[in-house]
C-alpha positions in Angstrom: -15.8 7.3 -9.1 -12.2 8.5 -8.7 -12.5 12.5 -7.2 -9.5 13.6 -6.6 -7.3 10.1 -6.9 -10.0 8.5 -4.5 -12.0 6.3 -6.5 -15.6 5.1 -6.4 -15.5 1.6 -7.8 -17.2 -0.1 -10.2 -17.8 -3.9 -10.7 -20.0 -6.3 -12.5 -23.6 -6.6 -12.0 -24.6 -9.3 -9.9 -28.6 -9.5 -9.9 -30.1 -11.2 -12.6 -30.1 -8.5 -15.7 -30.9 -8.9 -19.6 -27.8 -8.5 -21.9 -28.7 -5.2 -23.2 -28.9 -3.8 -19.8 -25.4 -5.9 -18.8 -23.5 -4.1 -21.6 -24.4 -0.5 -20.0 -24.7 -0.8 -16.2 -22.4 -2.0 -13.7 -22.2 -1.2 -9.3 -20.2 1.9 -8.7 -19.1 1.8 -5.1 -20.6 4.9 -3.0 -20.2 5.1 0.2 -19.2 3.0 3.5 -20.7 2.8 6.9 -18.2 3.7 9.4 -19.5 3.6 12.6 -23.1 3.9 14.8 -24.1 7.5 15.7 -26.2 7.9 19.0 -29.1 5.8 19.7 -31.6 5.7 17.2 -30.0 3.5 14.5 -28.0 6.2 13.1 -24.9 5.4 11.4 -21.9 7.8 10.2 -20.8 7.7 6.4 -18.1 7.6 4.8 -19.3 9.3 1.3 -17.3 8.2 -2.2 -19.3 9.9 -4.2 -18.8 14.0 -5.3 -22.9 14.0 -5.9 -23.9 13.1 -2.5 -27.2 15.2 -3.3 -28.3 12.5 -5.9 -27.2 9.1 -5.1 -27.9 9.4 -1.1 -31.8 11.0 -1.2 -34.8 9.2 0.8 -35.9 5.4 -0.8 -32.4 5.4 -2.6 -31.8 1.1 -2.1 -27.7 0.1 -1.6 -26.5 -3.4 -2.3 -24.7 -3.6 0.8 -21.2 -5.8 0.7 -20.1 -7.4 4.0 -18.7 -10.7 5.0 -20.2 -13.8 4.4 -20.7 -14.3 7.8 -22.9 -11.2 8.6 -26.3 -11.7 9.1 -26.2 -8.9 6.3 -24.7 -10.7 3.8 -26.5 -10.8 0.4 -29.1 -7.8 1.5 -29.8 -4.5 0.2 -30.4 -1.7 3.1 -32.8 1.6 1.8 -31.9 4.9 3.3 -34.3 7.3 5.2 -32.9 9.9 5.5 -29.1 12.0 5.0 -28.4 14.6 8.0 -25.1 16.5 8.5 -23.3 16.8 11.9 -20.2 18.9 12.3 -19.5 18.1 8.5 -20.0 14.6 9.4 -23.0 12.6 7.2 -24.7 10.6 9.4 -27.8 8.2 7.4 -31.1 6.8 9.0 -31.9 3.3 7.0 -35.0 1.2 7.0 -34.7 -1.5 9.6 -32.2 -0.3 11.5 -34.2 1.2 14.8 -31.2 1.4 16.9 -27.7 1.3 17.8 -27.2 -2.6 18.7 -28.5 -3.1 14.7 -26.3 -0.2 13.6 -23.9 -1.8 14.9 -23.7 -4.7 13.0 -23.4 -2.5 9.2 -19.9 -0.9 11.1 -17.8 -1.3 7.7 -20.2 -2.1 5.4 -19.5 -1.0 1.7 -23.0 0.6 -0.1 -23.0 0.2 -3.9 -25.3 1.2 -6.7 -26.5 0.5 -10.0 -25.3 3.1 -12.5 -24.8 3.7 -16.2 -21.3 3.1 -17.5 -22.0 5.9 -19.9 -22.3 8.2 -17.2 -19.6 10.4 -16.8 -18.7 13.4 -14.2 -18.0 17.0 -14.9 -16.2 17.1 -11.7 -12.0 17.4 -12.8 -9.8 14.6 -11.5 -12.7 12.3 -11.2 -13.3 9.0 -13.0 -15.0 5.8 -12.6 -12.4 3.2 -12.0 -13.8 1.1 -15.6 -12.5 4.5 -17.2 -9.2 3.4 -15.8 -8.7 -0.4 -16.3 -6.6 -1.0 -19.2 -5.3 2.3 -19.5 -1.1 2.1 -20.4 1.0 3.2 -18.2 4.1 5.2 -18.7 7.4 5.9 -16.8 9.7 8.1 -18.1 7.9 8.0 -21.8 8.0 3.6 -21.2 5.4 1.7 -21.2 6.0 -0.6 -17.7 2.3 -2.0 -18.3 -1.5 -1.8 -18.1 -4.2 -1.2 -15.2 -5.8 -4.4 -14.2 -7.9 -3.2 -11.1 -8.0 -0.6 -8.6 -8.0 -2.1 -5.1 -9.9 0.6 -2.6 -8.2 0.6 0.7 -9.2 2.7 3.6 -6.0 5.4 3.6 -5.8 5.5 -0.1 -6.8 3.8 -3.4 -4.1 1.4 -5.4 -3.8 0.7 -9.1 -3.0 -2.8 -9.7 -0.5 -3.0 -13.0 0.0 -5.5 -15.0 3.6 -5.9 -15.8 5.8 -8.3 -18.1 7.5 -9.3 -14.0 3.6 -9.4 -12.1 1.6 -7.2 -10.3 2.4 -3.8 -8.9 0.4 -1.6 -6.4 1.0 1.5 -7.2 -0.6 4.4 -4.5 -3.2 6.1 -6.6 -2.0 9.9 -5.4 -1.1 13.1 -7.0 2.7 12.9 -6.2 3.3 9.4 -8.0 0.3 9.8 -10.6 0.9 13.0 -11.6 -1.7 12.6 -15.0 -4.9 10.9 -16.4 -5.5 10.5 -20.0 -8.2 8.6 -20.3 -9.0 10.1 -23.9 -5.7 9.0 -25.0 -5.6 5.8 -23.0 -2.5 6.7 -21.1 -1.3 7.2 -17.3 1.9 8.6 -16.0 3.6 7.6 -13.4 6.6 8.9 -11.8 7.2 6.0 -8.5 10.0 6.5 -5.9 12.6 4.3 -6.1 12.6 1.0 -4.9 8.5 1.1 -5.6 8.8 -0.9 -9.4 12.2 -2.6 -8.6 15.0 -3.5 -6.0 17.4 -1.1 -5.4 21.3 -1.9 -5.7 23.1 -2.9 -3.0 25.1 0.6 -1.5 28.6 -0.4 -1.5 28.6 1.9 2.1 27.1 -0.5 3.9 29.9 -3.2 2.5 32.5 -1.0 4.1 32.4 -1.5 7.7 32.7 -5.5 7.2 36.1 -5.0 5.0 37.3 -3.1 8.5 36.1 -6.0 10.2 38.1 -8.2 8.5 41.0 -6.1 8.5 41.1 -6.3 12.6 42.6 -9.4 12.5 45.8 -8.8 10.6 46.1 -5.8 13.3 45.3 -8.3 16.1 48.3 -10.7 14.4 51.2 -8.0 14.8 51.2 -8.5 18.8 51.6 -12.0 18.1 54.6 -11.5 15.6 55.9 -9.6 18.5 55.2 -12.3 20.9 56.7 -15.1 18.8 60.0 -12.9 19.0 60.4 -12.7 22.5 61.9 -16.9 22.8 64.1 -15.7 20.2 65.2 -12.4 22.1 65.3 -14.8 25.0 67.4 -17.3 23.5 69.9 -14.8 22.6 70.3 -14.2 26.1 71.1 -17.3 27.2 73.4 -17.6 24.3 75.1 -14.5 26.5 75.0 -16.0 29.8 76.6 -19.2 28.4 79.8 -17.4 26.6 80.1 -15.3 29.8 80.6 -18.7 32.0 83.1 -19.8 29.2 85.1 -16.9 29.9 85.1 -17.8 33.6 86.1 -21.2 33.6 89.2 -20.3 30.6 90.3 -17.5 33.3 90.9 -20.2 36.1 92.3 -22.4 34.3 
């Protein structure tokens, strides 16, 4: 569910199901297991849920999703029990005696089987199939459509669908400012640079223009330079009318 633009996902069923109940349930994402807590198999949560009363109570069973590689892969883990430490939830699960098992669920997303019908009283709070599809608006355009919301661990993204390709937009208050799932519509207002490149600023052309300008500067020296034979010249010129002179006196 998205509380607060931070979503609990949903997802397609996996598990073997009849049609009628494929039409109306699908995995809502929950809750992830961050890190082991003490000893005893404890294991701190990371909760996704604004109903944690309901969806984490004793005998409650989580698909788990890890990577294929885990020795958890493709398991379901059942929780104990929920405590609370320094605001912190910390679960107990079945199987998981101590901390060198805990370990190995470090990460692990928990996801349930819910009702797509279901919907929360909680404001600013939807499921994330609520979302997908949804138009979405900048500046009273449409730019696109929500494919997916991608659930990272600073923030949630939506993923839309544009005429140009994807776009992640950060699913936050500032750049999503409203929700209209009723009216199948969500606004954006993205900084700029987010949805396109920005222009070149002609500012940062300026310094090369001087840079070519040196040269020219650089060349009146030489100008100067090139006169100096001439200036030269001129003087012998000077030297050789003055021996004239000489030689036309003794004679």
């Amino acid at each position: 569910m998205v509380v607060a633009f931070a979503s609990t996902s949903s997802t397609p069923i996996s598990r073997s199901v009849d049609d009628s109940e494929k039409d109306r349930t699908q995995q809502l994402r929950v809750g992830r297991l961050t890190k082991a807590h003490g000893l005893k198999g404890a294991i701190k949560l990371e909760l996704f849920t604004d109903d944690p009363g309901r969806r984490f109570v004793p005998g409650a069973v989580f698909t788990l999703q890890v990577p294929t590689g885990s020795a958890w892969h493709g398991k379901t883990i059942e929780l104990v029990e929920l405590r609370w430490y320094n605001q912190h939830a910390v679960g107990f699960f079945k199987d998981v005696p101590d901390r060198s098992t805990a370990e190995t669920l470090a990460k692990a997303i928990l996801w349930i089987d819910a009702d797509v019908a279901e919907q929360s009283d909680e404001e600013d709070a939807w499921y994330d199939h609520q979302l997908v599809g949804l138009a979405v608006m900048r500046d009273g355009v449409r730019i696109g459509t929500i494919g997916r919301l991608e659930h990272m661990p600073a923030q949630d993204l939506l993923i839309v669908k544009t005429p140009t390709g994807d776009v992640m937009i950060p699913f936050v208050k500032a750049i999503v400012p409203s929700v209209d799932v009723k009216n199948g519509l969500i606004t954006i207002t993205p900084p700029p640079g987010l949805l396109e490149e920005l222009p070149e600023d002609p500012a940062d052309a300026e310094p090369a223009s001087e840079t070519n300008a040196a040269p020219n500067a650089d060349a009146e020296p030489a100008s100067e330079m090139n006169a100096a034979p001439n200036a030269t010249a001129d003087a012998a010129s000077e030297t050789d009318a003055a021996a004239s002179v000489l030689k036309t006196d003794e004679l």
